[in-house]
N, C-alpha and C positions, 0 to 999 in steps of 0.2 A: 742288110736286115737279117737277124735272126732266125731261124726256123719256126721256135715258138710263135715269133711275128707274121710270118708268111702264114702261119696255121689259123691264125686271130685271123685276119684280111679274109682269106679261103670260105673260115664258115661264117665268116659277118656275110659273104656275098652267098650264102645260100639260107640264111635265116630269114625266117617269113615276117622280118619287121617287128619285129614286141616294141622296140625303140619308136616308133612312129607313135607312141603316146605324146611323147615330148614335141610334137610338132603343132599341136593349135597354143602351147605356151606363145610360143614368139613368133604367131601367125604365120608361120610357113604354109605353101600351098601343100595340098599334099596328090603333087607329081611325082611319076613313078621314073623318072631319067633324073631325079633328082634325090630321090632316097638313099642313104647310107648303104643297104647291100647291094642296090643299082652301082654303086659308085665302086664300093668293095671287087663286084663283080668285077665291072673294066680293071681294076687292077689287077687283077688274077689272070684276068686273061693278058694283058699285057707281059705278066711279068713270067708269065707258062707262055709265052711267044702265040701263041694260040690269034691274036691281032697284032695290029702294026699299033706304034703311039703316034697316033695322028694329033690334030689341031681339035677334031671331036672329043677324042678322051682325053685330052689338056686342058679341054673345056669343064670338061666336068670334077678334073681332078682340083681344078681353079673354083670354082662354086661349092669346097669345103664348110663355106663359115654356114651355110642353109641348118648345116647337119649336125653342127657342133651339140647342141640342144639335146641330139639323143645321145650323148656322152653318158651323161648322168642317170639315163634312162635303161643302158643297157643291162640285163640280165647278168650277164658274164663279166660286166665291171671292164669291156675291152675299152680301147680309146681310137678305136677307127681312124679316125681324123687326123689325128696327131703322125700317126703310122705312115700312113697315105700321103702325111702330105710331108714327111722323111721321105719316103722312097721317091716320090717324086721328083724333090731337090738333088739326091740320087743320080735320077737321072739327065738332069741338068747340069751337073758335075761333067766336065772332059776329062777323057780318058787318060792317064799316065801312061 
């Protein structure tokens, strides 16, 4: 992943949600372990070692499609989703 990429992820997880417009469109609840910078977050901290990548934040990296919604919602025009769920694949890739 990119630099610019990791930069996107980084401040999607400390952005106070603008995107959480797009969430009564396609009746999402609107839980906070389930929001786009909630999610942003775990990856930042996963990917800064900062946590372990447990079965919790597999979980949550896995419940992408909730969030897709605020794609088109964001501010900055990032693509969160899409990113998040590259890096993920990532790291499901074995090691050469």
């Amino acid at each position: 992943m990119e630099k610019k990429e990791i930069e996107q992820i980084r401040f999607c997880s400390f952005c106070p949600n603008i995107c959480r417009i797009a969430y009564p469109e396609v009746g999402i609840p609107q839980i906070e372990t389930l929001t786009l910078s909630t999610i942003s977050y775990f990856c930042y901290l996963v990917m800064n070692r900062y946590i372990e990548y447990t079965k919790d934040v597999l979980f949550a990296f896995q419940n992408l499609k909730s969030v897709i919604s605020c794609k088109h919602a964001c501010p900055y025009g990032f693509d969160i989703p899409r990113l998040i769920e590259e890096w993920a694949l990532e790291l499901k890739r074995p090691k050469v």
